[in-house]
C-alpha positions in Angstrom: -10.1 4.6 2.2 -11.0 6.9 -0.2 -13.7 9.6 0.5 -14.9 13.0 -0.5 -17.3 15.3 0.9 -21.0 14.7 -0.3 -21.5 18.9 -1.0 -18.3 18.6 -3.2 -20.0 15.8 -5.3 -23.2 17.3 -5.3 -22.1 21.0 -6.2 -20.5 19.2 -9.7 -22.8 17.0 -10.4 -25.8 19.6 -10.1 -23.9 22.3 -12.1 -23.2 19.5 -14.7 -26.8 18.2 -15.1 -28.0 22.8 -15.3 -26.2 23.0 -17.9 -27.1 19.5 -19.8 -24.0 17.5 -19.4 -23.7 14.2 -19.5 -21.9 12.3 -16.4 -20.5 8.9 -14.6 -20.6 8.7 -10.9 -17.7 6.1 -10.0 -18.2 5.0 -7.6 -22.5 4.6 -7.6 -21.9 1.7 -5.7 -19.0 0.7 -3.1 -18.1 -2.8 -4.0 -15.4 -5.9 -2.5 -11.7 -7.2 -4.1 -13.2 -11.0 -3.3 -10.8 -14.1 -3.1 -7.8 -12.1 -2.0 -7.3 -10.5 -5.9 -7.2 -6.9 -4.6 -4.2 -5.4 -6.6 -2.0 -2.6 -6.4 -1.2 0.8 -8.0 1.8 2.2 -8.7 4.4 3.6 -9.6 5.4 4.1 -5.4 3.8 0.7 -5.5 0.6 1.1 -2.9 -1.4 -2.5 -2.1 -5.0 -2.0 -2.6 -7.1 -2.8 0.4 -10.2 -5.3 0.1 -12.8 -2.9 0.6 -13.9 -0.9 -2.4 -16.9 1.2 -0.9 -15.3 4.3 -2.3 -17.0 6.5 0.1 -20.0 5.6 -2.6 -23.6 7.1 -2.0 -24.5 2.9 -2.1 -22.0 1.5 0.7 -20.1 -2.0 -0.2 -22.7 -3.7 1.6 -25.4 -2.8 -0.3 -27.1 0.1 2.0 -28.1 3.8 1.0 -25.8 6.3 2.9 -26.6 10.0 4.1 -24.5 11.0 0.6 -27.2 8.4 -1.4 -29.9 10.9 0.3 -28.5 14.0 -1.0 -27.8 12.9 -4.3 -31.6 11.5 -5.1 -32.6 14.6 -3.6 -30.5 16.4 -6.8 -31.2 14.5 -9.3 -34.9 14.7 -8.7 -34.7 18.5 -9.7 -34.2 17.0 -13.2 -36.8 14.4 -13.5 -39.1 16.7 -15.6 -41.7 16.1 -12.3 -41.7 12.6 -12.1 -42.1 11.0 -9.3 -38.8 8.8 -8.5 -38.8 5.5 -7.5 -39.2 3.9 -4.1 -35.2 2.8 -2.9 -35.8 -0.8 -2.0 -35.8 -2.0 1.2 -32.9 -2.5 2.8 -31.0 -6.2 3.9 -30.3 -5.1 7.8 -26.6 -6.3 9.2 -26.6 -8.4 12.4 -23.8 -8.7 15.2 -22.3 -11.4 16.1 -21.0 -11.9 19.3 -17.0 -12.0 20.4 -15.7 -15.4 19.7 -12.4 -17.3 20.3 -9.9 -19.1 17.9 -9.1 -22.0 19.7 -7.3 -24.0 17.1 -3.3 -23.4 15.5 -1.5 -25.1 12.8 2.1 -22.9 13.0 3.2 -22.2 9.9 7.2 -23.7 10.5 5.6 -26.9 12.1 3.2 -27.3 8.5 5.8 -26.5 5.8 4.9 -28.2 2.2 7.6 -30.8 0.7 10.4 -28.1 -0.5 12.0 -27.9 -3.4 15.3 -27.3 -4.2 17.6 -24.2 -6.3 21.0 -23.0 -6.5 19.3 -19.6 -7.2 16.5 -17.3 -6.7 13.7 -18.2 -8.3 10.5 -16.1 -8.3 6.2 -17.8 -7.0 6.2 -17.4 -11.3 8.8 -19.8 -12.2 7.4 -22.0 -9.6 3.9 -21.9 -11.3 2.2 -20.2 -7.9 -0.3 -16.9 -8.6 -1.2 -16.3 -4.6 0.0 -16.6 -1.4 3.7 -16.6 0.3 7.0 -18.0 -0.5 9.6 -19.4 2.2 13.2 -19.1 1.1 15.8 -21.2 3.2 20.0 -21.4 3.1 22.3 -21.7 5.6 24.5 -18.9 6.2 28.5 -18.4 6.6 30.2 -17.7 10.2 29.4 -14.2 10.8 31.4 -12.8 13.6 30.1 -9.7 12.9 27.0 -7.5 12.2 26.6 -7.8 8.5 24.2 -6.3 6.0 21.5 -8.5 4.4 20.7 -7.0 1.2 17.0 -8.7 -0.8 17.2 -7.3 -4.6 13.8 -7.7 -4.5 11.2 -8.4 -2.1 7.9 -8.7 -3.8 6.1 -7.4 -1.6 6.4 -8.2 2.5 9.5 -10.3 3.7 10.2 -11.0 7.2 13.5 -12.6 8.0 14.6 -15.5 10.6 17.6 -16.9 11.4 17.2 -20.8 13.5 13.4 -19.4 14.1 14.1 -16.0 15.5 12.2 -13.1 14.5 15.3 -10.6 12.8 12.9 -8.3 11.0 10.6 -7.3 8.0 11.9 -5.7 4.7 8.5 -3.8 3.0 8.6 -2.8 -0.6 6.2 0.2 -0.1 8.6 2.2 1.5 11.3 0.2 -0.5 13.1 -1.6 1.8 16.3 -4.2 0.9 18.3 -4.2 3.6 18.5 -5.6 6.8 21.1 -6.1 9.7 21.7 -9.6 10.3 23.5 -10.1 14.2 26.6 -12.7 14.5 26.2 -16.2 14.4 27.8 -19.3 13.7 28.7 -21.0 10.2 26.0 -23.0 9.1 22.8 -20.7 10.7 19.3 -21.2 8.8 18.1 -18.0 7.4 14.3 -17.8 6.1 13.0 -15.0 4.0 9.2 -15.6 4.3 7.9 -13.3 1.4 3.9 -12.4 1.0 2.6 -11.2 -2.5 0.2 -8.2 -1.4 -1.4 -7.5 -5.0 -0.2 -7.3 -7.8 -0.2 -3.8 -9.9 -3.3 -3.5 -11.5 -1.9 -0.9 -14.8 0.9 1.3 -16.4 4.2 -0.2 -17.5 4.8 -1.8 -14.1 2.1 -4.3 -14.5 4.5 -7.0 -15.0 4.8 -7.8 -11.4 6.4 -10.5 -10.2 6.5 -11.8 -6.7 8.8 -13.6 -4.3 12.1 -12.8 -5.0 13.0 -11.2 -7.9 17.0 -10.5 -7.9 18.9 -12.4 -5.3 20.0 -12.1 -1.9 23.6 -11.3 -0.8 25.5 -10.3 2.6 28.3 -7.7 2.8 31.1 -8.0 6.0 33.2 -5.3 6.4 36.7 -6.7 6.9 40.0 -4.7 7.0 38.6 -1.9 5.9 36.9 -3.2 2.6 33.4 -4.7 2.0 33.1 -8.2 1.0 29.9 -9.7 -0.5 28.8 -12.7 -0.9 25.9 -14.1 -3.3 24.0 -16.8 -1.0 23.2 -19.4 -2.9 21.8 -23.2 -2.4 17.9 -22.6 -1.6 15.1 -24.8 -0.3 11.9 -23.2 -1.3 8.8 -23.7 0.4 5.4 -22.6 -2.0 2.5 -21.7 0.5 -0.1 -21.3 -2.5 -3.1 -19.7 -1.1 -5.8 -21.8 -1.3 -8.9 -23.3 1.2 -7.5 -26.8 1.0 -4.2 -25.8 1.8 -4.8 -24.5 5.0 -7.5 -27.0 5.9 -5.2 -29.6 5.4 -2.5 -28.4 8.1 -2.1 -30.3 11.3 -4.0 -28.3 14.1 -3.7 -28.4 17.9 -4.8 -26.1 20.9 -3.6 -22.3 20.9 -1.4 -21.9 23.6 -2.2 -17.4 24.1 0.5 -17.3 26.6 3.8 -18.5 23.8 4.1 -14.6 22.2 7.3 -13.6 21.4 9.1 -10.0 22.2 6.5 -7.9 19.7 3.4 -9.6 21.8 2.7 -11.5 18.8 1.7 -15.5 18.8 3.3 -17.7 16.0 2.8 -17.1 12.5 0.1 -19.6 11.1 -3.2 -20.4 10.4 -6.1 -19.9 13.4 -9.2 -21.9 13.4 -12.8 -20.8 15.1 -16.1 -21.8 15.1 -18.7 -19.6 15.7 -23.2 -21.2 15.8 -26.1 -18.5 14.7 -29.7 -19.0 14.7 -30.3 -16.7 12.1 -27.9 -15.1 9.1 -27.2 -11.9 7.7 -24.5 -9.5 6.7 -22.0 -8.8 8.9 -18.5 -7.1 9.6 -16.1 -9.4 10.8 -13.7 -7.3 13.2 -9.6 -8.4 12.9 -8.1 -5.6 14.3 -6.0 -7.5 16.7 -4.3 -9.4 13.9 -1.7 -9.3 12.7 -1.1 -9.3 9.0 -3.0 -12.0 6.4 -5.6 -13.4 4.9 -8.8 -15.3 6.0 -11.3 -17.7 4.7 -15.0 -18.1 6.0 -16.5 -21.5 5.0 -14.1 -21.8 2.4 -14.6 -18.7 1.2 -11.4 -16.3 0.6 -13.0 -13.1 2.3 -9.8 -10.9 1.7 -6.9 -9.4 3.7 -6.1 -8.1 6.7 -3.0 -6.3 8.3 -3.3 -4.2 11.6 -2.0 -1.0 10.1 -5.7 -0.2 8.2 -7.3 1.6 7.4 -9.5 -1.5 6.4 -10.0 -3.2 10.3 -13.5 -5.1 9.2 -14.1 -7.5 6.1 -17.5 -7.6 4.6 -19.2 -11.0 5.1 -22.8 -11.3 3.1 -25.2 -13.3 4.7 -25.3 -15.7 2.1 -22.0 -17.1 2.6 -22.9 -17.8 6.1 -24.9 -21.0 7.6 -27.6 -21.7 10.6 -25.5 -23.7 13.0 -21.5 -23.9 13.0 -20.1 -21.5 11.0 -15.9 -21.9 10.5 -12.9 -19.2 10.2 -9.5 -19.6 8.7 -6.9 -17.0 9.1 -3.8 -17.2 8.0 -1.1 -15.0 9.8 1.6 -14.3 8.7 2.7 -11.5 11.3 0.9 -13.6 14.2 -2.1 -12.1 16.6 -2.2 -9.9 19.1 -5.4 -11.4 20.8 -7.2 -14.6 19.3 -10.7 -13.2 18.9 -13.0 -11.9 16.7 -16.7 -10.5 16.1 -19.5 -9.5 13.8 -20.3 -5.5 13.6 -23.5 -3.9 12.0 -20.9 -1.3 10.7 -17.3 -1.3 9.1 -14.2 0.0 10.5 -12.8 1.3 6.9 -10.7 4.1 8.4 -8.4 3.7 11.0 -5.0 3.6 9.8 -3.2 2.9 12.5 0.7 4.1 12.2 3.0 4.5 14.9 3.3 8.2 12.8 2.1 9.5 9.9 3.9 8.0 6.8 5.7 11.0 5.8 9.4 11.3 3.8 10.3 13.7 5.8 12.0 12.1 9.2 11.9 14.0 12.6 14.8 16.7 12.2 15.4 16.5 8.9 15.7 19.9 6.9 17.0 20.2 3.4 20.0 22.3 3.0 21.1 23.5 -0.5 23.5 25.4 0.0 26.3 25.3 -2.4 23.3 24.1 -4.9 22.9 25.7 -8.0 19.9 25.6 -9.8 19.6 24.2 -13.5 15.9 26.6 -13.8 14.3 29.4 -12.2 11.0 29.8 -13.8 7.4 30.7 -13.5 4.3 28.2 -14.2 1.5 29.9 -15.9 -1.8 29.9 -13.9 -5.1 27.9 -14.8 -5.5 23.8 -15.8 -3.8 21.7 -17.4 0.0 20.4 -18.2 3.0 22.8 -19.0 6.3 21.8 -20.1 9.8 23.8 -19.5 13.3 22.8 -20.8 16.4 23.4 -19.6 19.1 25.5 -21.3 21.1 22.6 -21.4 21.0 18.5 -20.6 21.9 17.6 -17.0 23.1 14.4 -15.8 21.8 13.1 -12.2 19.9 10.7 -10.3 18.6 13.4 -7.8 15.9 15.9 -8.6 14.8 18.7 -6.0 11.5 21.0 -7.3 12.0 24.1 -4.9 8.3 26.0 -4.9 8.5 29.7 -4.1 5.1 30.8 -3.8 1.7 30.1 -4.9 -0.7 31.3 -7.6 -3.2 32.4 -5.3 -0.1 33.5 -2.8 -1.5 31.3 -0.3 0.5 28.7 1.6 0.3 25.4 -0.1 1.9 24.0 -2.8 0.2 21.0 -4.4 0.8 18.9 -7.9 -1.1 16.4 -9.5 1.6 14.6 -11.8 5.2 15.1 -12.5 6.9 13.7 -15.7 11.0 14.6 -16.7 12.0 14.3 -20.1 15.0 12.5 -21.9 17.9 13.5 -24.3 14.9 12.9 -26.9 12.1 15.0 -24.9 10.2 12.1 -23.9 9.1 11.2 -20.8 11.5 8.7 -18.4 10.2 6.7 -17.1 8.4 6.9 -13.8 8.5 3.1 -12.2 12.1 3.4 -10.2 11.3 6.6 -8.7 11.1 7.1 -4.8 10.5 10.3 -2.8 13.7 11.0 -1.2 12.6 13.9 0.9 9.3 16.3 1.3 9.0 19.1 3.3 5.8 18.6 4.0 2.7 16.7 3.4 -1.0 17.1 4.0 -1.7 13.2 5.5 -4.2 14.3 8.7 -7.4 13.7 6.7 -6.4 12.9 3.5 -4.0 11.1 1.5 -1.8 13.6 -0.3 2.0 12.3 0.3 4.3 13.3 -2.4 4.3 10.1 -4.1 1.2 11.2 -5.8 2.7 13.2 -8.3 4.3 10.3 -10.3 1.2 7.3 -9.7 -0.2 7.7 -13.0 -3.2 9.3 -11.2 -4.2 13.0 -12.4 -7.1 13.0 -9.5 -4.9 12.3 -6.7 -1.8 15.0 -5.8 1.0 16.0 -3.2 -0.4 18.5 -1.0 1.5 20.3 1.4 0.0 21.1 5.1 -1.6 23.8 6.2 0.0 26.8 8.1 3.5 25.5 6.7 5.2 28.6 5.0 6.8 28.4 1.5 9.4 27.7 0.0 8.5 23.6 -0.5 10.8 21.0 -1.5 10.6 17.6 -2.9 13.2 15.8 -3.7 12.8 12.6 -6.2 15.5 9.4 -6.6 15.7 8.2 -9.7 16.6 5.4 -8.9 20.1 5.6 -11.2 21.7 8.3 -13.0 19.8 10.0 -15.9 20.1 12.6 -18.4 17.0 15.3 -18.0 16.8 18.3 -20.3 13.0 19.4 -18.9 9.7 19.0 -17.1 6.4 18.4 -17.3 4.0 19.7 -14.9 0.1 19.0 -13.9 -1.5 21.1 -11.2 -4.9 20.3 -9.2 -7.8 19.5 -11.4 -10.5 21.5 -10.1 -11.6 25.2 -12.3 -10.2 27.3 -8.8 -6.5 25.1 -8.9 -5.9 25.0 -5.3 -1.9 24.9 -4.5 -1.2 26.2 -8.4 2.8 27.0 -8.0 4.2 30.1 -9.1 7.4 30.4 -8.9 10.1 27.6 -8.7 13.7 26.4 -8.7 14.9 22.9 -10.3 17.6 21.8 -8.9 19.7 18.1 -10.4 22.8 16.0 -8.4 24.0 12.8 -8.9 24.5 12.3 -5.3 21.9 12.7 -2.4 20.8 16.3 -1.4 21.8 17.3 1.9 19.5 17.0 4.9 
């Protein structure tokens, strides 16, 4: 959920407006990703959450907000003496009580007619937009652990073999590989794959989802790796749609079948709640699981436990006097088969079992041995700088060491990052991955290192506070490259908080040492 502090907006927009400049608030108003369109940014591919309030001085829901008050109360010094305009009155949110799903359709029990491929095929090439995808071969005899390897999932996979739960395989943080456990020739694997959003710009935006490569398993055997390209699929296309849903076979939830995770069965959950009078509301899901839900047919938008986004907005128009009905598909499975209407969102409670940082407990990078390929100085104030290198150097890993600071304070901070080619152009940007940060300010803000390469100039890696130089980050490439400079954006703001001074650039073809 994206905020900022009303006295920040209000300090800018007032100096703009003394000194006659024109401006665009974005946002004026919060607003909603409706029928389950929400995309995604990237590159370091980030899912867009429903809720677009934006922190916005008018809330999603349509109601004026202490930041609303504080702007009026600036922009009236500029009004010539006129007299502003009355706000209008407000639409007031209701509660609605706690009420129970009673009512399952499991998804492996409600499976659409499959179809059938000897390979991969992507939701595209089976003419499906939305939803979820179901892969399912049998496997060889693996008397062994063996690697599962997914080239790609696009965008949530969990895995099953004959039903059980193995594990989940999430393209934000890049996962493709999976442990599968032994079991006998002829075991059903299912990769159940969820399309989260697609990316909404930059060169990226060609997104497809399911599957995108194909899906192999490597045995180690006599000291060598053999892998094998699994082929032979049944394909199951879970297009996400009302009717779809509606039209699974339902019986009565049984809360006491959850599995080892405390979760009950992946599939779609059916309540019915009455009201004697509508309004707007905040439907609560934050003891689901991971999905999507539909209120009187309507797609409301998704859900997954982690946040920040807990609450959908429901407008009062969308709901009826009498029975009112609730569809949620699960992909994950619930925790507790309730819900309940709040007079207030829940927009910001990311729940993580820990921060998600690249740096893991322990870790500290070591170059020692490293040599590197510049030492240099960036040039205090705005805007981008560029340095080259003496000479080309071939890697796939990149390490910016910062020294100090500008302002010799303690944090280091950049807005964007670019490398440049044999030609001096820019690589591109989209199979990049942090491999290591040192630190990273995520407490009350979203500043992980990934920010310097989203095609975002507002947003930026920050490091935390009270966390001594030097600071590292360390970028994959995601394949060997040749890079003969830089180019480098700092903080946008006139003061350029975290403004590097002083820094090392180090290149490897192989992984930095941590």
């Amino acid at each position: 959920h994206e905020t900022r502090p009303a006295a920040d907006m209000i300090a800018g927009i007032d100096e703009m407006l003394s000194k006659g400049i024109s401006f665009s608030l974005y946002m004026t108003h919060g607003g909603t990703n409706w029928g389950h369109w929400a995309g995604a940014n990237s590159p370091g591919f980030a899912p867009d959450v429903t809720s677009y309030d934006y922190d916005a001085p008018i809330s999603e829901s349509g109601q004026t907000t202490p930041k609303y008050h504080e702007l009026r109360k600036t922009l009236a010094k500029y009004t010539g003496g006129k007299k502003l305009p009355a706000i209008p009155s407000l639409i007031k949110p209701i509660a609605i009580p706690e009420f129970k799903f009673t009512q399952v359709a499991p998804l492996f029990n409600n499976l659409p007619d499959p179809k059938t491929d000897r390979n991969i095929r992507t939701m595209e090439e089976y003419n499906q937009g939305f939803g979820s995808i179901l892969y399912r071969t049998t496997l060889p005899e693996l008397k062994q652990a063996t690697m599962l390897t997914v080239n790609d999932p696009h965008d949530f996979a969990q895995v099953f073999i004959n039903g059980s739960f193995i594990g989940c395989l999430d393209r934000r943080n890049g996962e493709k590989n999976i442990q599968l456990p032994p079991c006998k020739r002829g075991s059903q694997l299912d990769i159940l794959v969820e399309a989260m959003g697609r990316i909404n710009f930059g060169r990226a935006i060609k997104d497809f989802k399911g599957i995108t490569g194909n899906v192999t398993i490597t045995e180690h055997r006599d000291g060598r790796d053999f892998v094998c390209d699994l082929k032979n699929w049944q394909v199951f296309n879970i297009t996400d749609e009302y009717s779809t849903y509606k039209s699974m076979e339902f019986t009565e939830a049984d809360t006491t079948q959850k599995n080892a995770q405390g979760r009950l069965a992946p599939g779609v959950y059916r309540a019915v709640f009455n009201l004697k009078r509508t309004g707007d509301t905040f439907l609560n899901f934050s003891t689901w699981g991971k999905g999507l839900v539909y209120v009187n047919g309507h797609p409301m938008g998704r859900i997954w436990e982690i946040g920040p986004q807990q609450t959908l907005y429901m407008p009062g128009c969308w709901l009826k006097k009498g029975e009112n009905e609730v569809l949620v598909f699960d992909i994950l499975g619930p925790r507790q088969l309730k819900s309940e209407g709040l007079r207030t969102p829940l927009l910001d409670q990311l729940l993580l079992p820990k921060p998600p940082t690249h740096r893991k407990e322990g870790q500290t990078l070591d170059l020692t041995g490293e040599k590197p390929v510049l030492s240099a100085q960036f040039e205090p104030g705005n805007g981008w700088q560029e340095a080259t290198f003496k000479t080309p150097v071939t890697g796939r890993y990149v390490c910016l060491e910062a020294i100090d600071a500008i302002n010799g304070g303690q944090t280091a901070s950049i807005a964007e990052l670019y490398l440049l080619d044999n030609n001096g152009q820019r690589l591109s940007r989209e199979p990049w991955t942090v491999f290591y940060a040192d630190s990273e300010d995520m407490k009350k803000s979203n500043c992980s290192a990934d920010k310097v390469f989203d095609l975002q100039e507002s947003t930026y890696w920050k490091t935390a506070k009270n966390i001594d130089f030097p600071h590292h980050i360390v970028i994959d490439l995601g394949n060997t490259q040749t890079v003969t400079g830089l180019q480098y954006l700092p903080r946008m703001e006139s003061d350029v908080p975290g403004a590097i001074k002083n820094y090392r650039i180090y290149v490897s073809e192989n992984p930095f040492k941590l």
